[in-house]
Backbone bond lengths (Angstrom), bond angles and torsions (degrees), N, CA, C in turn:
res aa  C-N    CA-C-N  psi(-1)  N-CA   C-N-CA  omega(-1)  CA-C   N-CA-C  phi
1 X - - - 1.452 - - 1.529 110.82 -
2 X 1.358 109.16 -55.00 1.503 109.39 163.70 1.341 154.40 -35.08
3 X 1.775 87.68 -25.43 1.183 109.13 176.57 1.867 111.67 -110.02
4 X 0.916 116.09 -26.74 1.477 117.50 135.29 1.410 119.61 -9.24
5 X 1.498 93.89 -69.93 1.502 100.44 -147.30 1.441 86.20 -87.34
6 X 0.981 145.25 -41.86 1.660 141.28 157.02 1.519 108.93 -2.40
7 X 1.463 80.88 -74.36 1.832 90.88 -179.59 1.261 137.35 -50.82
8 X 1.512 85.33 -30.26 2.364 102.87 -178.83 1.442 88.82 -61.98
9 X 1.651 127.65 -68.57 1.284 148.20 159.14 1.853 100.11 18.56
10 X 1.913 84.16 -86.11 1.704 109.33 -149.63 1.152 108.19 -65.33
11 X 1.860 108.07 -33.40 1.442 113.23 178.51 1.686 120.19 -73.85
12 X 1.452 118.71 -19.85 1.246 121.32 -177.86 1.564 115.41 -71.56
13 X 1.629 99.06 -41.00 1.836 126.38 -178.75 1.735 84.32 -53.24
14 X 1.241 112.54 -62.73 1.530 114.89 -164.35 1.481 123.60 -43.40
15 X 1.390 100.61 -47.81 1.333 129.95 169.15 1.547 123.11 -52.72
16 X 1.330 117.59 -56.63 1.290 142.74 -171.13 2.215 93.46 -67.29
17 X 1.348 96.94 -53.04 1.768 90.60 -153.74 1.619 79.02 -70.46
18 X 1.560 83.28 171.65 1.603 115.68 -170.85 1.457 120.40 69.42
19 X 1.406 121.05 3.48 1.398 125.66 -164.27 1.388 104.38 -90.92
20 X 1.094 138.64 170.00 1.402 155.46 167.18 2.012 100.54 -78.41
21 X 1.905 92.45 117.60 1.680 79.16 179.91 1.127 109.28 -91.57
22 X 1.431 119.42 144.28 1.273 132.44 162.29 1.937 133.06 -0.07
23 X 1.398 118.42 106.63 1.653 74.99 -175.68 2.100 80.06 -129.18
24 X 1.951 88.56 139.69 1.178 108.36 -161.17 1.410 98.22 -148.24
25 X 1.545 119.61 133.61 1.376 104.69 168.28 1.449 102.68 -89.14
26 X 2.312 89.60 160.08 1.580 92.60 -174.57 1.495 79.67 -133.73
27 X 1.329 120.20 -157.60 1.587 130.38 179.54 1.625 90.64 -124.33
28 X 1.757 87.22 142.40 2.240 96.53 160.14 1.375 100.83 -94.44
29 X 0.736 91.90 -153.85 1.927 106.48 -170.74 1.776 109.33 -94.21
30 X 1.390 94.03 7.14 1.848 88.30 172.21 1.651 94.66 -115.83
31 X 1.041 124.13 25.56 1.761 120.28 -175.25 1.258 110.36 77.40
32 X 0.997 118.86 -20.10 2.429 111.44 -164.29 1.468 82.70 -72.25
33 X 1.626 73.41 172.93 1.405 96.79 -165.30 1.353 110.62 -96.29
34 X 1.382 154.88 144.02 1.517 132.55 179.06 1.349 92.96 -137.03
35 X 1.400 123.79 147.61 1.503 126.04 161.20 1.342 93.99 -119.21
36 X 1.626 89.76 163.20 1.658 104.59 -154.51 1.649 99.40 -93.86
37 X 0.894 113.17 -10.05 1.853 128.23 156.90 1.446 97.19 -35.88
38 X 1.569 111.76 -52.83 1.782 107.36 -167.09 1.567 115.33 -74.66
39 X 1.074 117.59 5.09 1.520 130.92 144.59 1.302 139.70 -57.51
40 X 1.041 112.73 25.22 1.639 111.18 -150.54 2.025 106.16 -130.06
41 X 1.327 125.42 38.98 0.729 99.19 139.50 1.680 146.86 -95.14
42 X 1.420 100.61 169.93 1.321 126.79 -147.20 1.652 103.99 -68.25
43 X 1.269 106.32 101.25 1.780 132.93 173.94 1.480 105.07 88.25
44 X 1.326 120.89 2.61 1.206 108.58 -175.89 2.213 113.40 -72.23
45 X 0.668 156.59 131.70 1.551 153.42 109.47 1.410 114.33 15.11
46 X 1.342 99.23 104.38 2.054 85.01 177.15 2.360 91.32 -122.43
47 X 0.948 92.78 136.93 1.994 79.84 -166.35 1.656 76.39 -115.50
48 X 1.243 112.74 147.07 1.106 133.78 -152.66 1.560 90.68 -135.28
49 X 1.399 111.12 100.27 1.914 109.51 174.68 1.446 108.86 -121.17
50 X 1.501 104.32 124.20 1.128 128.09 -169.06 1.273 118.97 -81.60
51 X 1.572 139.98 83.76 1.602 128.49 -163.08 1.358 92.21 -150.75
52 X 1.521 102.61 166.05 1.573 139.24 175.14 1.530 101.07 -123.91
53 X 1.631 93.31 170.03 1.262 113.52 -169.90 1.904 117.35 -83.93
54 X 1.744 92.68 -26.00 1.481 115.74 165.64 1.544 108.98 -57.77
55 X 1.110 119.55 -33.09 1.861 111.47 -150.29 1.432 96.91 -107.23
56 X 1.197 118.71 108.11 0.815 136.07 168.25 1.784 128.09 -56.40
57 X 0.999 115.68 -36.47 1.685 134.48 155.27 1.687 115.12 -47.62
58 X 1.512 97.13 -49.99 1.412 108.86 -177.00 2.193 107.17 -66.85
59 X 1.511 106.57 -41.95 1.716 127.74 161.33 1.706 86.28 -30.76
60 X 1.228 113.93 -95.55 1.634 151.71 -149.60 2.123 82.97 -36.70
61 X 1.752 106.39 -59.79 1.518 109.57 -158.41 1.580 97.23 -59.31
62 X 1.554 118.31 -39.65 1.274 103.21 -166.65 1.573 114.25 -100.69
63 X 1.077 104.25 17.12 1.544 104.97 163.31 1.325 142.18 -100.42
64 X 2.124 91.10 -18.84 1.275 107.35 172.47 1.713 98.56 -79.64
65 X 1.665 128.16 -45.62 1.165 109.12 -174.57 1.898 119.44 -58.34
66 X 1.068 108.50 -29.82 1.682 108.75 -173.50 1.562 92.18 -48.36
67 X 1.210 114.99 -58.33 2.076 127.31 -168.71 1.542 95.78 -32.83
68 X 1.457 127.00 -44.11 0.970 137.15 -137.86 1.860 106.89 -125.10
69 X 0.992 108.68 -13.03 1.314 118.66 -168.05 1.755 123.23 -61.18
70 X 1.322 87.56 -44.86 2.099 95.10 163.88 1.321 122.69 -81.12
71 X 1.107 100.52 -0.92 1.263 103.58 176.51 1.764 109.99 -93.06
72 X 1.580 91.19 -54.46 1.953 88.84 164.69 1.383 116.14 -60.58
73 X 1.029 127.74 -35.59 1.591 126.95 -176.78 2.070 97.08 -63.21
74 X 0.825 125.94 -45.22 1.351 138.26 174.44 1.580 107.22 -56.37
75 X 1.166 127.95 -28.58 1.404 126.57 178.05 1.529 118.40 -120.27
76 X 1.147 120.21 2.21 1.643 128.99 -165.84 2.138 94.59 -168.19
77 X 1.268 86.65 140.08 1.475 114.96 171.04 1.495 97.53 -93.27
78 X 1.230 112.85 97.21 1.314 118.26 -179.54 2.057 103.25 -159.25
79 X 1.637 83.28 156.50 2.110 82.78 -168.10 1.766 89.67 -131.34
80 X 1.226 121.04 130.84 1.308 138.45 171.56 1.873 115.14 -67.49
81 X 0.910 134.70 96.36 1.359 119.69 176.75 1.315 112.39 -135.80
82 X 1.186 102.05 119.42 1.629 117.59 -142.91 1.853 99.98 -106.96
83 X 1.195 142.92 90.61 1.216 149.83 -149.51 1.749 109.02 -104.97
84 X 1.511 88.51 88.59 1.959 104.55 176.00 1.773 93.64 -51.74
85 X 1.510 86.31 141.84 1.624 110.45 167.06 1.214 137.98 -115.99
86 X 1.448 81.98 15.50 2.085 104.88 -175.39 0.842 114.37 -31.48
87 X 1.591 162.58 -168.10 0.766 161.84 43.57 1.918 136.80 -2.12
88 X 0.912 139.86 175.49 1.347 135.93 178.15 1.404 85.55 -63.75
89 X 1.365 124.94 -76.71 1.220 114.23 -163.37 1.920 141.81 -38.85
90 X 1.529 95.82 -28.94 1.131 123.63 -178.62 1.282 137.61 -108.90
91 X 1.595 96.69 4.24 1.379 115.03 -148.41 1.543 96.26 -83.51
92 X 1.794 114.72 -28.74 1.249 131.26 -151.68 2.036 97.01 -90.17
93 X 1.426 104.17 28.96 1.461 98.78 -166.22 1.732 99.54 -127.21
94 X 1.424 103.08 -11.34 1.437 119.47 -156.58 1.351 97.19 -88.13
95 X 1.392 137.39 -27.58 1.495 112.32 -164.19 1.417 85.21 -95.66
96 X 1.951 137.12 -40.65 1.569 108.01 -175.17 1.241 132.08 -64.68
97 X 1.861 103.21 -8.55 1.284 89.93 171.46 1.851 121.70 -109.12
98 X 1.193 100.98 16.20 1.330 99.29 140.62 1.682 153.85 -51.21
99 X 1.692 73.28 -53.24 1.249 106.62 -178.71 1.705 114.55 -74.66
100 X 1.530 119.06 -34.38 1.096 124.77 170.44 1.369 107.58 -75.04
101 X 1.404 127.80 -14.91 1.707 108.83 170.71 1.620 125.47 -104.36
102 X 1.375 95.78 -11.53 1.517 101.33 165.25 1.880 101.30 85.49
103 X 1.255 105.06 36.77 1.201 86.33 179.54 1.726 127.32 -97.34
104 X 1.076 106.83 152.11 1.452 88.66 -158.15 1.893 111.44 -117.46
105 X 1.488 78.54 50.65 2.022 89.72 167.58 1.580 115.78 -88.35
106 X 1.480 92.21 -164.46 1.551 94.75 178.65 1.551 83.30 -116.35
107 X 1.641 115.37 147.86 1.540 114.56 -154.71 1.754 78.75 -135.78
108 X 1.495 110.07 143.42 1.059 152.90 -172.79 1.189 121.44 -114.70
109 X 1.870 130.48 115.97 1.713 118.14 176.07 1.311 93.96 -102.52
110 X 1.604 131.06 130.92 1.513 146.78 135.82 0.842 113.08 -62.57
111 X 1.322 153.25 26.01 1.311 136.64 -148.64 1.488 128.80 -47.35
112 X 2.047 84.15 -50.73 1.578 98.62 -172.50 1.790 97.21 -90.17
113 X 1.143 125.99 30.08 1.354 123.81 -159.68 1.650 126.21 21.79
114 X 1.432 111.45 48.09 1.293 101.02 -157.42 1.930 89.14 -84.69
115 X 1.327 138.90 -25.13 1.279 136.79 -150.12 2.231 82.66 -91.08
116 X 0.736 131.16 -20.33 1.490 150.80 -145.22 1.567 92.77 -86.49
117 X 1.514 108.62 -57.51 1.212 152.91 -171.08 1.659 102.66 -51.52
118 X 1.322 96.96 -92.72 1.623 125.33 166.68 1.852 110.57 -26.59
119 X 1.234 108.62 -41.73 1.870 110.99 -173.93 1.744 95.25 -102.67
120 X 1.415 119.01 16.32 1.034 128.13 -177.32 1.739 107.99 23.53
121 X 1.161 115.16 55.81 1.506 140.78 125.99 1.792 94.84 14.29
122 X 1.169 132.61 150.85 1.652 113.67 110.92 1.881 97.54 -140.44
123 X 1.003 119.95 -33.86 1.549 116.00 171.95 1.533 127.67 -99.22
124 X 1.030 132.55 136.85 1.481 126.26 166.16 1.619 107.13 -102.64
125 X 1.579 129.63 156.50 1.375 97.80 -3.69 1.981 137.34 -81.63
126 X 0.964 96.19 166.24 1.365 91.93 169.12 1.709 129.00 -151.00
127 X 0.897 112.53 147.07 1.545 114.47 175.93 1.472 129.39 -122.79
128 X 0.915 96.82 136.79 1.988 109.30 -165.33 1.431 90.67 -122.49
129 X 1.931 111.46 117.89 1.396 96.18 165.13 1.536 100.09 -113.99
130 X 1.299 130.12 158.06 1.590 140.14 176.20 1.600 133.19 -116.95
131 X 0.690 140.46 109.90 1.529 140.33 -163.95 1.165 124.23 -118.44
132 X 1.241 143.32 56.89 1.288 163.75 109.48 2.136 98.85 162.92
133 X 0.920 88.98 87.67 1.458 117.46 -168.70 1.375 140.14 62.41
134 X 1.782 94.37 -5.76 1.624 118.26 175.17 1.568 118.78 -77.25
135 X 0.994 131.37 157.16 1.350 133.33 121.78 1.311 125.14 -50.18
136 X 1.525 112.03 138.66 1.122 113.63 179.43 1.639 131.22 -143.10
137 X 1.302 78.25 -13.50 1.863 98.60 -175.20 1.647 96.12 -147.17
138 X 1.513 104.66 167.08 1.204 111.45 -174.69 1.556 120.20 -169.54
139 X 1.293 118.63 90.16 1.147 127.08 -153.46 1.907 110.50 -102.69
140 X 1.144 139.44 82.81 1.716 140.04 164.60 1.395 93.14 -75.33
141 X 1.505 92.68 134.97 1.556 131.99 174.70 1.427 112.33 56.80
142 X 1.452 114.76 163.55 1.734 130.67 170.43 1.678 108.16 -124.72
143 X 1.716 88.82 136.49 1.506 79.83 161.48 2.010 90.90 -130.57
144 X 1.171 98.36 -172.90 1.637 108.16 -177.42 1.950 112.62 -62.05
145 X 1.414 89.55 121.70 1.496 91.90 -179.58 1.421 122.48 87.59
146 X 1.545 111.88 3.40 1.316 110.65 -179.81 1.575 120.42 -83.76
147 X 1.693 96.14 3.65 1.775 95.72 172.40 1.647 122.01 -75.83
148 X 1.323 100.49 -1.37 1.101 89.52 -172.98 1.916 106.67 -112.57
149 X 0.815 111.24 0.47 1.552 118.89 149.81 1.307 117.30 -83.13
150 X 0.820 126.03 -23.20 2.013 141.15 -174.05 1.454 89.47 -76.10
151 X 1.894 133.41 -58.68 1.140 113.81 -171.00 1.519 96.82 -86.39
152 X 0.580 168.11 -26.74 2.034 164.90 171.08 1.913 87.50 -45.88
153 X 1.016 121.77 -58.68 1.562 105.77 175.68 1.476 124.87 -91.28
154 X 1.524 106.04 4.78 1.709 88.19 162.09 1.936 109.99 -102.20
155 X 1.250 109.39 -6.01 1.247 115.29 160.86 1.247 100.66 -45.26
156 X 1.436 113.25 -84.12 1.496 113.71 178.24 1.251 138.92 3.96
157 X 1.813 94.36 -57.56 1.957 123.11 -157.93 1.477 91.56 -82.01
């Protein structure tokens, strides 16, 4: 079964890279409107992390990258934009705890998960990285320490 599900996995990653990413407006945390079109400069890395305020895994992914974050910005032209998936219900939890972790991305509301939707999403966490309008990488779930394999392959990209 495990290995099954490997495959749904490897074959979806397969599927997904090389595609044209999505461009959809969402809201930041001041209400404007941003489409993800305005992402687009030329060779830069934009990693696209998919979390809520519920998931605790998704906490863990973006806390280990902040530790680590000037340091990647120091070796790679790359922009963090980390896209809450709250819900209405939850949505109202996302800017204090921003603010209580100090993180210093560019923050994204899904609300209605429609961008979530579109990369046909079904678990967070997740990461979508893009490189001049592509997909290119594609990372489901975190476990401890996996940021530092994440930058060993966006070196790569």
């Amino acid at each position: 079964m495990n290995k099954f599900l490997l495959f749904i996995l490897f074959t979806a990653n397969i599927s997904l890279a090389q595609q044209d990413f999505p461009k959809i407006t969402l809201k930041n945390l001041n209400n404007q409107n941003i489409n993800t079109s305005d992402f687009n400069k030329n060779d830069r890395l934009y990693v696209y992390s998919f979390w809520a305020t519920w998931c605790a895994p998704c906490i863990q992914e973006l806390e280990s990258i902040s530790d680590v974050y000037d340091d990647w910005k120091s070796e790679l032209d790359l922009e963090i934009i980390a896209v809450a998936t709250d819900d209405s219900r939850t949505e109202k939890r996302v800017k204090p705890m921003i603010n209580g972790k100090g993180w210093e991305y560019t923050f994204l509301l899904d609300t209605n998960q429609d961008l979530k939707r579109k990369l046909s999403i079904a678990n967070i966490p997740y990461l979508v990285v893009v490189k001049n309008g592509k997909i290119v990488y594609i990372q489901n779930g975190h476990t401890p320490g996996a940021e530092d394999e994440l930058l060993e392959t966006l070196k790569g990209l």
